[in-house]
DOKOLBA-604297 format. One record per residue (C-alpha): residue number from 0; x, y, z. Coordinates in steps of 0.5 Angstrom, whole numbers. Example, Ala and Ser with C-alpha at 12.3 -4.5 7.8 and 13.67 -1.06 7.14 Angstrom:
<atoms>
ATOM / i / X / Y / Z
ATOM / 0 / 25 / -9 / 16
ATOM / 1 / 27 / -2 / 14
</atoms>
This chain:
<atoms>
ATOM / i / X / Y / Z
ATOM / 0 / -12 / 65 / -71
ATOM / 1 / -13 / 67 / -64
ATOM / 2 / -15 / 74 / -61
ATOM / 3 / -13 / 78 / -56
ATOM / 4 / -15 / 83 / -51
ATOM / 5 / -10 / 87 / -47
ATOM / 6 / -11 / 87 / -40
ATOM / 7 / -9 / 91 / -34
ATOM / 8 / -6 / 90 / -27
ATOM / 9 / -1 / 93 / -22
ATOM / 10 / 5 / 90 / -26
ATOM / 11 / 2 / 93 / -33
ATOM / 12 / -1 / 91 / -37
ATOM / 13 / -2 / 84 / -41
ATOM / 14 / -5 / 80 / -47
ATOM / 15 / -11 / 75 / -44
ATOM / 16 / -14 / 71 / -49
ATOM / 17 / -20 / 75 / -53
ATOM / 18 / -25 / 70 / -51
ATOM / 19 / -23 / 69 / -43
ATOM / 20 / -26 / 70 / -37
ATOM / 21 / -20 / 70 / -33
ATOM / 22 / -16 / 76 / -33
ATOM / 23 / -9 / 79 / -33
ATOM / 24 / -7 / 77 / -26
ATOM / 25 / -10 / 69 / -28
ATOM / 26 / -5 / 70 / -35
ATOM / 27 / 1 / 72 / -32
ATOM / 28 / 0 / 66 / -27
ATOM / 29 / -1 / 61 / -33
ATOM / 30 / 5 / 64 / -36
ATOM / 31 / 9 / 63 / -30
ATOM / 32 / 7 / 56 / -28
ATOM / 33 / 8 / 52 / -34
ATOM / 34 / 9 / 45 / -30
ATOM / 35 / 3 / 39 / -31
ATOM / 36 / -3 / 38 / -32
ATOM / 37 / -6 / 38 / -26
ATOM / 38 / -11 / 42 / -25
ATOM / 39 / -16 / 44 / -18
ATOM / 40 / -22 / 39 / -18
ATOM / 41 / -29 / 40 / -19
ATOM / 42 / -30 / 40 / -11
ATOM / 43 / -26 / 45 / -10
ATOM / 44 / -28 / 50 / -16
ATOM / 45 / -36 / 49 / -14
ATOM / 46 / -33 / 51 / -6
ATOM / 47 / -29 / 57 / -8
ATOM / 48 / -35 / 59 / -13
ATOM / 49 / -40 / 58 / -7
ATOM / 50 / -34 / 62 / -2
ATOM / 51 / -36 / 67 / -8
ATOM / 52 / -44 / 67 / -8
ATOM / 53 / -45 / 68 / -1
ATOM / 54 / -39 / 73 / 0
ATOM / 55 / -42 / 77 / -6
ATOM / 56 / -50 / 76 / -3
ATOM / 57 / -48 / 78 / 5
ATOM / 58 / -43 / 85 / 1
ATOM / 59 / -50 / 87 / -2
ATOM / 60 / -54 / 86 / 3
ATOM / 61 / -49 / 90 / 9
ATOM / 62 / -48 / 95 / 3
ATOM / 63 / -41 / 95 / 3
ATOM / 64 / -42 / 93 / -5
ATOM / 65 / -48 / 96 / -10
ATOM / 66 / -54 / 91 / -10
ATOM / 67 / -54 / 91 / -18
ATOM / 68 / -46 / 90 / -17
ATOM / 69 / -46 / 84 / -12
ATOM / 70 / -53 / 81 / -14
ATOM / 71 / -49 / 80 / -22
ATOM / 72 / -43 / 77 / -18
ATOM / 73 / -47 / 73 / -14
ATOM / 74 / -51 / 70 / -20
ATOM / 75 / -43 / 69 / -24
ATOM / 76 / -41 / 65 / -18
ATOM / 77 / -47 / 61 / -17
ATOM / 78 / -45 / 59 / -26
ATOM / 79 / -38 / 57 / -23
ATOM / 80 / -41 / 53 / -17
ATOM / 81 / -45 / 49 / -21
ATOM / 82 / -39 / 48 / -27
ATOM / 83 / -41 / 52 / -33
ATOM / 84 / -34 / 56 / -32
ATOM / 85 / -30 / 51 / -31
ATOM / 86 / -26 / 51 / -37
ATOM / 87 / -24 / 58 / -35
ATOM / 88 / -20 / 55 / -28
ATOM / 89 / -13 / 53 / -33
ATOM / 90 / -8 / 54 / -27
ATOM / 91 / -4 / 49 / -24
ATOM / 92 / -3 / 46 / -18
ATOM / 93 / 5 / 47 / -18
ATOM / 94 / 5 / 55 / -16
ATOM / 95 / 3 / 60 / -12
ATOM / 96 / 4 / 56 / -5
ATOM / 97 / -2 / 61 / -2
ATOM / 98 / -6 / 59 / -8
ATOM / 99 / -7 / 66 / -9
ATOM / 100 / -7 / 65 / -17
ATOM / 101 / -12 / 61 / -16
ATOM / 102 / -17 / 65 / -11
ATOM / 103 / -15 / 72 / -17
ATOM / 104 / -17 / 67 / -23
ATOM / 105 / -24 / 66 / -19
ATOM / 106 / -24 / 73 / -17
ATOM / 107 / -23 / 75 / -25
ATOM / 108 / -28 / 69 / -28
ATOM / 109 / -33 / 72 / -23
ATOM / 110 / -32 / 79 / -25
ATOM / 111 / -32 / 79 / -33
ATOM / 112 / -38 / 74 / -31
ATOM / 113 / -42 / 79 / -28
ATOM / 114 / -39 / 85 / -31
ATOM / 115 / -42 / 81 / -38
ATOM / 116 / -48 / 80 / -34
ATOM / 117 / -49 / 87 / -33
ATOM / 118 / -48 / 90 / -40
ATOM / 119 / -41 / 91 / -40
ATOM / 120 / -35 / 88 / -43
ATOM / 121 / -30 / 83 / -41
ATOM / 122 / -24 / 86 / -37
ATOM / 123 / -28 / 93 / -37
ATOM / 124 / -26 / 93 / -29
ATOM / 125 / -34 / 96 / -28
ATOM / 126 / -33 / 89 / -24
ATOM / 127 / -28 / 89 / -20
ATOM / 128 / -25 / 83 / -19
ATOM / 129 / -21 / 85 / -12
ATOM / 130 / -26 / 91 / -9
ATOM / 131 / -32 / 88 / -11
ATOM / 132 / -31 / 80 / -12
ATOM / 133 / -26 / 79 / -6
ATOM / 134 / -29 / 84 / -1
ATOM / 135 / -28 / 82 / 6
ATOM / 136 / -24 / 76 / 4
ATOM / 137 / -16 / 75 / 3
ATOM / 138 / -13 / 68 / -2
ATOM / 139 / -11 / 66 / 5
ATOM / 140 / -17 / 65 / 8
ATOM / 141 / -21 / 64 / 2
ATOM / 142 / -16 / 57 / -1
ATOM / 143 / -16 / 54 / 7
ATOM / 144 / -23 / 55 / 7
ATOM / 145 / -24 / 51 / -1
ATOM / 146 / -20 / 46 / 2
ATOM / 147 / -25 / 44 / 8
ATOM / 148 / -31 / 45 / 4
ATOM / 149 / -28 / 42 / -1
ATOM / 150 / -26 / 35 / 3
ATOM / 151 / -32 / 35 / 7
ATOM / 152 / -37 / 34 / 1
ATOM / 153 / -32 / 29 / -2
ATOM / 154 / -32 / 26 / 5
ATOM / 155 / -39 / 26 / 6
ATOM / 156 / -42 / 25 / -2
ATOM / 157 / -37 / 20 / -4
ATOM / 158 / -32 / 16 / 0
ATOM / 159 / -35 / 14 / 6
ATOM / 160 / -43 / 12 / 3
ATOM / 161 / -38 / 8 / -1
ATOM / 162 / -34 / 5 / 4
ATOM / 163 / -41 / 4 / 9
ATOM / 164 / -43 / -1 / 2
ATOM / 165 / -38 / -5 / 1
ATOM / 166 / -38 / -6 / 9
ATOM / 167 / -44 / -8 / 8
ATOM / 168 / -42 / -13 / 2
ATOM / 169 / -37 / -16 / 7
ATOM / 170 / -41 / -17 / 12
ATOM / 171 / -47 / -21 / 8
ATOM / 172 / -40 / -25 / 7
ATOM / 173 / -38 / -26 / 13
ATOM / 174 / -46 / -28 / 16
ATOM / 175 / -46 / -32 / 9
ATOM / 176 / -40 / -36 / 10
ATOM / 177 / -40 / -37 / 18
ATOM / 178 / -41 / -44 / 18
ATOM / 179 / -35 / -45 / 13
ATOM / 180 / -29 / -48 / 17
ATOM / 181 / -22 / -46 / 14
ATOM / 182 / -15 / -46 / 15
ATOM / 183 / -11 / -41 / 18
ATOM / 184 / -5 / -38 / 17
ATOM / 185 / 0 / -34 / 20
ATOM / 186 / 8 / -32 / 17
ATOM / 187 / 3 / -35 / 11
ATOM / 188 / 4 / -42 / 15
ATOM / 189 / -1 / -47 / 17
ATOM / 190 / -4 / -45 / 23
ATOM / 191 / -10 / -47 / 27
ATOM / 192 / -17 / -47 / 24
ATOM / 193 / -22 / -41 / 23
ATOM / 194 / -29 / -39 / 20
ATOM / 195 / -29 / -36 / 13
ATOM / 196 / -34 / -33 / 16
ATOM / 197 / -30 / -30 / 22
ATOM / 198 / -24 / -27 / 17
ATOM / 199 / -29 / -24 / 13
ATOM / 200 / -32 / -20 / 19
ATOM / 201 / -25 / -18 / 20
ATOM / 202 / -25 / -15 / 13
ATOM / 203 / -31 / -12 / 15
ATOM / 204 / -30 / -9 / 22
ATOM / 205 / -23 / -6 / 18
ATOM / 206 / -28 / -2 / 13
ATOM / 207 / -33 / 0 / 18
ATOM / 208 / -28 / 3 / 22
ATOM / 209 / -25 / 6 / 17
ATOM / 210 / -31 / 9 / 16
ATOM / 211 / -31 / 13 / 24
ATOM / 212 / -25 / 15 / 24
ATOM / 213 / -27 / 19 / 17
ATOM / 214 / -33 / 21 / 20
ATOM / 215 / -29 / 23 / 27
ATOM / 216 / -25 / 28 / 22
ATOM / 217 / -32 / 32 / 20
ATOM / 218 / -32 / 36 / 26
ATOM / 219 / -25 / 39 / 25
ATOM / 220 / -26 / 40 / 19
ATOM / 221 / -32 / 44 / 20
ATOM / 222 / -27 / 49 / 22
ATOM / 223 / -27 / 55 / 17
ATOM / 224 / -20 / 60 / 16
ATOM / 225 / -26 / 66 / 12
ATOM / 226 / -25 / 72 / 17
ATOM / 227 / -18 / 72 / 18
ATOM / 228 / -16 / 75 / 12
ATOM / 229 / -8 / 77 / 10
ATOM / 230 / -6 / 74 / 17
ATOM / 231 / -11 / 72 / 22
ATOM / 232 / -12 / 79 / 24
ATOM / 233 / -18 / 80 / 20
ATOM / 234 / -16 / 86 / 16
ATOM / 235 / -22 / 89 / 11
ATOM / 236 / -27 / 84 / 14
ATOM / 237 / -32 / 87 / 17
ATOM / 238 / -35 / 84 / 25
ATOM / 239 / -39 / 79 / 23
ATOM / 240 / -39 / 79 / 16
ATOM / 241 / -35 / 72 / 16
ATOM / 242 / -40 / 68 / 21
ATOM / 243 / -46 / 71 / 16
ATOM / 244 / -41 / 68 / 9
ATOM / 245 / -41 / 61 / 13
ATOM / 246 / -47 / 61 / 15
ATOM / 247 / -50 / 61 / 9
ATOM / 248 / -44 / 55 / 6
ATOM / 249 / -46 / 51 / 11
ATOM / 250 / -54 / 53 / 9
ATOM / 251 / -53 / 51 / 3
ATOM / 252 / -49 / 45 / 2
ATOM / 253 / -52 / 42 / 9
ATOM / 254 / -46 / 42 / 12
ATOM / 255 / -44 / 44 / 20
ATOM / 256 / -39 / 50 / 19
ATOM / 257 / -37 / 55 / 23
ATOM / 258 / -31 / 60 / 23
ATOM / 259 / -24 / 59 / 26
ATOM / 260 / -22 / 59 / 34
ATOM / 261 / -17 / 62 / 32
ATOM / 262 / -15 / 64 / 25
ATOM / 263 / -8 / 65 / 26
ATOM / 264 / -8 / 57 / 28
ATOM / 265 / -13 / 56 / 21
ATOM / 266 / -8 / 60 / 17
ATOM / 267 / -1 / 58 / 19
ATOM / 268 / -3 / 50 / 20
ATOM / 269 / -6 / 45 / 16
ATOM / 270 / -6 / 40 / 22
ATOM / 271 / -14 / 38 / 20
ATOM / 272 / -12 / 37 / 13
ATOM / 273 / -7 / 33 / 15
ATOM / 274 / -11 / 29 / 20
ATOM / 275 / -16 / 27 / 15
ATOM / 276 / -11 / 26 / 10
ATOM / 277 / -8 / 21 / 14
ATOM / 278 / -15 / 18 / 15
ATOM / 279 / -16 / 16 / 8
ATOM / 280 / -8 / 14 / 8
ATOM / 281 / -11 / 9 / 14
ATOM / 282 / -17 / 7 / 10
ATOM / 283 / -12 / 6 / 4
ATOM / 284 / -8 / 2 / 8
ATOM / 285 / -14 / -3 / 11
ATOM / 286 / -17 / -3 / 4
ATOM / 287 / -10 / -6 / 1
ATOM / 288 / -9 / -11 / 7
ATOM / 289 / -17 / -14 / 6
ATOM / 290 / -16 / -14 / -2
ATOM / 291 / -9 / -17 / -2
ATOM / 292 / -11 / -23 / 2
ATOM / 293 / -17 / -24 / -3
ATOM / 294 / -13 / -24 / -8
ATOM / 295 / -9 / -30 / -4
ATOM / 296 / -14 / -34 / -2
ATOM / 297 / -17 / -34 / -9
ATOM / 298 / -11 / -36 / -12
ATOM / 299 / -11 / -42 / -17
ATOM / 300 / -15 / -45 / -19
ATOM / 301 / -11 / -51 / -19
ATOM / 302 / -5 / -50 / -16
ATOM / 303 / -6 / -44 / -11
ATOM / 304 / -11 / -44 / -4
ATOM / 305 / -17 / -43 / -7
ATOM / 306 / -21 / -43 / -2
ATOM / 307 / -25 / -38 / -5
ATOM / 308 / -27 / -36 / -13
ATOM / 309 / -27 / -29 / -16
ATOM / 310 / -31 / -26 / -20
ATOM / 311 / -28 / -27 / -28
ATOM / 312 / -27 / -20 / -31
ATOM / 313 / -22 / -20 / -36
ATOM / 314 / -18 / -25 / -40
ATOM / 315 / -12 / -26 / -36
ATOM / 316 / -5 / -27 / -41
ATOM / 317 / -4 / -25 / -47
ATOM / 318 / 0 / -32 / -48
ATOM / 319 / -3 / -36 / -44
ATOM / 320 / -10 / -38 / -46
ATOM / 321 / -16 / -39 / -40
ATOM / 322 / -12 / -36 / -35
ATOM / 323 / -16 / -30 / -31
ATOM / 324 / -12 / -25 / -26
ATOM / 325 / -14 / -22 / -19
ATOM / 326 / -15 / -15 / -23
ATOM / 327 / -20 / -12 / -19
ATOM / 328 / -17 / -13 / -13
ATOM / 329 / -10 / -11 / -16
ATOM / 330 / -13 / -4 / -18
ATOM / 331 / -15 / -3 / -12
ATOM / 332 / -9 / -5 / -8
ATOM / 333 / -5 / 0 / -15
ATOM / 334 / -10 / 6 / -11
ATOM / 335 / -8 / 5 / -4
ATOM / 336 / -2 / 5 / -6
ATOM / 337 / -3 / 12 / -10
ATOM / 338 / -6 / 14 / -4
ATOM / 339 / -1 / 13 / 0
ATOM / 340 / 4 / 18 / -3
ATOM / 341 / -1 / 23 / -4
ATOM / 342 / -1 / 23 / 4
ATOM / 343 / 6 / 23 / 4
ATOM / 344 / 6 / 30 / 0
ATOM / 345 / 1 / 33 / 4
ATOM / 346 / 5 / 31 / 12
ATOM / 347 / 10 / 35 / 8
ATOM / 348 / 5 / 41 / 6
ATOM / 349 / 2 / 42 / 13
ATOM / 350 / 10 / 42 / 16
ATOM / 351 / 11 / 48 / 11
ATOM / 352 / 7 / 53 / 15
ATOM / 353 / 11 / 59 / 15
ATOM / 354 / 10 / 64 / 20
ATOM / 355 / 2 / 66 / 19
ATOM / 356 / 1 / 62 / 13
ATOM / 357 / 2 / 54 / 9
ATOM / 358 / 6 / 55 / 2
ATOM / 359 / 4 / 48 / 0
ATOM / 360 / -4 / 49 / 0
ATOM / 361 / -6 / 48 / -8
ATOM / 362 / -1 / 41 / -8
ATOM / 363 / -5 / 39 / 0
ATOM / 364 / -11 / 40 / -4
ATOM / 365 / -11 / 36 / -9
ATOM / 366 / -7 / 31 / -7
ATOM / 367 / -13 / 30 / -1
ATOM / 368 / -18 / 30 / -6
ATOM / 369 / -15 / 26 / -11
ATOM / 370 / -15 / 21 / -5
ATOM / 371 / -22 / 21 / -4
ATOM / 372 / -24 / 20 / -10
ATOM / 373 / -20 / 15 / -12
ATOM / 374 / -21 / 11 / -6
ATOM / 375 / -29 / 13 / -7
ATOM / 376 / -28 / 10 / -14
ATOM / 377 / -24 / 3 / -13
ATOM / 378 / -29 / 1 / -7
ATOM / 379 / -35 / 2 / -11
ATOM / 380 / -31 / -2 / -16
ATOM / 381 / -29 / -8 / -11
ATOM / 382 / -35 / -8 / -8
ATOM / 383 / -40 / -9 / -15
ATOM / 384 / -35 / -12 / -19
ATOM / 385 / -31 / -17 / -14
ATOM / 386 / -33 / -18 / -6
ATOM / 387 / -41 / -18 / -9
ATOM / 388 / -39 / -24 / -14
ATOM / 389 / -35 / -28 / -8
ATOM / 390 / -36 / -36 / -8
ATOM / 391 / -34 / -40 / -4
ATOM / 392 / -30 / -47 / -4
ATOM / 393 / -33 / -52 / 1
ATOM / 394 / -30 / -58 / -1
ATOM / 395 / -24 / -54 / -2
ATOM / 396 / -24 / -51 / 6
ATOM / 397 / -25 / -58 / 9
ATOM / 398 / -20 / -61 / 4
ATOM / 399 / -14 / -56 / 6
ATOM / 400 / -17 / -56 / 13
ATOM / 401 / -16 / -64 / 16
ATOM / 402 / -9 / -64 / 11
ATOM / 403 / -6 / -59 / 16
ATOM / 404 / -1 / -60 / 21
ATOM / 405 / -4 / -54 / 26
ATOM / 406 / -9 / -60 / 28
ATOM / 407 / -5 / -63 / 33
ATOM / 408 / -5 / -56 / 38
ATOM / 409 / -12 / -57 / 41
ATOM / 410 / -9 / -65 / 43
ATOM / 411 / -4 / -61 / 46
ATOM / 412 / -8 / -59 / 52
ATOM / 413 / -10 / -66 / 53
ATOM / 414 / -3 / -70 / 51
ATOM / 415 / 3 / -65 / 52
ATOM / 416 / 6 / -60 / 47
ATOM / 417 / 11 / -65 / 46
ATOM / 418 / 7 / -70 / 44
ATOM / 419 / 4 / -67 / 40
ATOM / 420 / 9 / -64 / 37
ATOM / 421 / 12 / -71 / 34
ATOM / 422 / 5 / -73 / 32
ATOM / 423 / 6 / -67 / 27
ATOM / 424 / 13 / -68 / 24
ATOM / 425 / 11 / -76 / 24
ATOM / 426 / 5 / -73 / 20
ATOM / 427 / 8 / -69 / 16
ATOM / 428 / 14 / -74 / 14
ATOM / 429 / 9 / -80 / 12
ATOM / 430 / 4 / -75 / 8
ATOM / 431 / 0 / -78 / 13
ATOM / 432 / -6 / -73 / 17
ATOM / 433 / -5 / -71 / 24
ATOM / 434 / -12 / -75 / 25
ATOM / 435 / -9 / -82 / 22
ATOM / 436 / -3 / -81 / 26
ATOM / 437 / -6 / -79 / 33
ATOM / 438 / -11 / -85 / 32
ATOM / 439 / -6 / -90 / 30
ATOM / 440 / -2 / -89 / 37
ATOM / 441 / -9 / -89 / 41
ATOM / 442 / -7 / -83 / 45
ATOM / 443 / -14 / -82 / 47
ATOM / 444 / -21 / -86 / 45
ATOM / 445 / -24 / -86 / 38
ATOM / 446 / -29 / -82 / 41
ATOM / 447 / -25 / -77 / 45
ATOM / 448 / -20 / -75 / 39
ATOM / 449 / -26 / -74 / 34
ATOM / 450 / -28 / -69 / 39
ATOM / 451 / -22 / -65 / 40
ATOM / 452 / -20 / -65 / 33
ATOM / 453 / -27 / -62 / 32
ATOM / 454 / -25 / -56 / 27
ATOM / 455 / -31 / -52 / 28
ATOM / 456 / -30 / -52 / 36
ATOM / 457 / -23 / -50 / 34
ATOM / 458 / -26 / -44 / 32
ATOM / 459 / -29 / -42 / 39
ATOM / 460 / -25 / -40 / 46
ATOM / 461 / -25 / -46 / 50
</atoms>
C-alpha cells in the first residue's frame, strides 16, 4: 500500500504521498480539482522550470537567498526544465484561473528537490517553497510569463519551421505543374481555365503567409509579466530583479524577451495570447481550405475530378475491396477544425480579465499550446505523407478542360456575350464541345478560334 507523509501549510495540515515531490499545497489542489485528464504541456512545464533556474541564480547572487539555498533550487529547477519531474505536475488545467495551484506544485517540486539535494528530507521546509523558490515572484506574473515563453518556443521550434516545409513542398508543385492547364471552378461549377500550377502557388502563398503573421505575433509575445507580482505594483520584487531573471530566459532558450511596459495591462490582459491564438486559428483555417480542395480534386479515381492522384496510404473500406480515402487530408482538416474550438475558448479566456488579473489562464495555455502542436504535427504529416507524393493527371486535365462549357468566355470579346451564351447551351444540349459548335457555325476563322480558344492563353490577363 501506498504510504504517506503529513505536510503542512497555512489551512493545517495534509497526507501527501510518501514519495511526492509536491507538497501540501499541491494536494489540496489535486483534491479540489478532480476534472480531466489534462495536464499542462511539456513547453510549458520546461518554461516554468527555467522561470525557477534563473529566478533562484539572480536571488543568490543579490543575496536575497543563502548561495547554498538558491544554487540547490537552481540545480532542482533546471531537473524540472529538462523533464525529469514531469511525473510530479499531476494537476489539472480545469482550476485555479491564476493557475496558482500550478505555480505552488512547482514552487513545492523544486523545493523538497533541493531540500534532498542539500541532505535534507522532503517536506522538512529547510526549503521553502515560498520564501525561498518563489522569491520576488507572485503566480500572477510567473503563469502569464510560462505562457509566453512556452508558446514563443513551440512557435519558433515547431509549428512555423513545419509550415516553411510544407510551403516549400507546395511550391515545388506549383513550378512543377505550371504548364498543366486545368478546369476552374467557382460555386463548384465549370469556370474559365486555370494552371494547376497557378492553384497550387495559391495553396503555397496561403501557407507562406501563414507563417508571417505568426512570426508577426513573436514580438508581442516577447513581452513578460515577471516583476509585476500580485498586481502589477511589483510588490516583494526588488528593482531590477525581473529584467536581470528575463534576461537570462531570453539568454538561455535564445529568444527576444524583455519585461512588460505596463504589468497591469500584462496581468489584467491576455490580448497577445489571444492575438496569436487567433494566428494559428487563421493558419488552421487556410490549412482546411487548401487540404479540402486536395481532397476534391483527387477524388475518383473513376467517377470524381481526378485531375490529381494521391498518395495510397491505407485500405479505404472495411466492405469495399480496393477503395482507398482522402485520410491524410481528412486528418488535417479534423485538426484545423480542433484548433479552431481551442481558439474559441481562449477569445472567451482573454475576455475574462477581471480587474488586475485573467481567471481562465491554465485553459488559454493549453489550448494555445495544444493548438501548435497539433497544427505543427498535421502539416508535417500532410507535407511527408500526401502533398509530397501528389501526381498529377495530364490527360485527365486536357480531357476535362475542352469538354467545359467556360470555354466559350474568351469568344465573347470577339463574337458577343450572347452569342457566346447560346453557342454554350447548344453545346451543352447536344454533348457537343463549345470548339465543335463554334466551329460549326463559323463565327471566326479556323485559325482565329483555335487562337482565342487557347486554354493556356486563358490563363494569362489580356
Amino acid at each position: 500500500m501506498a504510504t504517506n507523509r503529513l505536510e503542512k501549510d497555512s489551512m493545517g495540515e495534509i497526507k501527501v504521498p510518501e514519495d511526492a515531490y509536491y507538497g501540501a499545497q499541491t494536494q489540496r489542489a489535486v483534491e479540489n480539482f478532480p476534472i480531466s485528464s489534462l495536464r499542462f504541456s511539456r513547453r510549458f512545464i520546461e518554461s516554468m522550470g527555467e522561470i525557477k533556474r534563473s529566478a533562484a541564480e539572480v536571488n543568490g547572487e543579490r543575496g536575497y537567498v543563502d548561495a547554498k539555498i538558491a544554487k540547490a533550487i537552481a540545480t532542482a529547477a533546471g531537473e524540472v526544465a529538462e523533464g525529469k519531474w514531469d511525473s510530479q505536475f499531476v494537476l489539472d488545467i480545469f482550476q485555479t484561473g491564476s493557475g496558482t495551484s500550478t505555480n505552488m506544485n512547482a514552487n513545492e517540486v523544486v523545493a523538497n528537490r533541493a531540500a534532498e539535494i542539500l541532505g535534507f528530507e522532503r517536506g522538512s521546509k529547510k526549503v521553502h517553497p515560498n520564501d525561498h523558490v518563489n522569491r520576488g515572484q507572485s503566480s500572477n506574473d510567473v503563469i502569464p510569463s510560462a505562457m509566453h515563453i512556452s508558446l514563443l518556443r513551440a512557435l519558433t521550434i515547431d509549428l512555423i519551421p513545419s509550415l516553411e516545409k510544407l510551403g516549400k513542398a507546395l511550391d515545388v508543385k506549383a513550378k512543377g505543374w505550371d504548364k498543366i492547364v486545368k478546369v476552374g471552378r467557382t460555386h463548384l461549377q465549370d469556370a474559365t481555365p486555370v494552371r494547376l500550377g497557378q492553384v497550387f502557388s495559391g495553396y503555397a502563398t496561403q501557407v507562406h503567409q501563414s507563417v508571417e503573421r505568426l512570426q508577426r505575433i513573436l514580438e508581442p509575445l516577447g513581452e513578460l509579466a515577471l516583476g509585476g507580482t500580485a498586481v502589477g505594483t511589483g510588490i516583494n520584487c526588488p528593482e531590477g530583479f525581473a529584467k536581470e531573471v528575463i534576461s537570462r530566459i531570453a539568454k538561455h532558450f535564445k529568444l527576444s524577451l524583455r519585461e512588460a511596459k505596463n504589468h497591469f495591462a500584462a496581468q489584467g490582459s491576455k490580448d497577445a495570447f489571444v492575438e496569436a491564438s487567433g494566428a494559428m486559428r487563421t493558419t488552421a483555417v487556410a490549412l482546411m481550405k487548401l487540404a479540402n480542395d486536395i481532397r476534391w480534386l483527387g477524388s475518383g479515381p473513376r467517377c470524381g475530378i481526378g485531375e490529381i492522384r494521391l498518395p495510397e496510404t491505407q485500405p479505404g473500406s472495411s466492405i469495399m475491396p480496393g477503395k482507398v480515402n482522402p485520410v491524410i487530408a481528412e486528418s488535417l482538416i479534423m485538426v484545423c477544425a480542433h484548433v479552431v474550438g481551442n481558439d474559441a475558448a481562449v477569445v472567451i479566456g482573454g475576455q475574462w480579465g477581471n480587474f488586475e488579473l485573467n481567471v481562465m489562464m491554465p485553459v488559454m495555455a493549453h489550448n494555445a499550446l495544444e493548438s501548435a502542436e497539433l497544427l505543427a504535427k498535421a502539416s508535417d504529416n500532410f507535407r511527408a505523407r500526401c502533398v509530397e507524393g501528389l501526381e498529377a493527371d495530364e490527360e485527365r486535365c486536357k480531357e476535362m478542360i475542352e469538354k467545359s462549357l467556360a470555354m466559350c468566355t474568351s469568344l465573347a470579346p470577339k463574337i458577343g456575350y450572347d452569342p457566346a451564351a447560346a453557342i454554350a447551351k447548344e453545346a451543352h444540349k447536344t454533348g457537343k464541345t463549345v470548339r465543335e459548335v463554334a466551329k460549326a457555325k463559323k463565327v471566326l476563322s479556323d485559325a482565329e478560334l483555335d487562337r482565342v480558344l487557347d486554354p493556356y492563353r486563358m490563363t494569362e490577363p489580356g
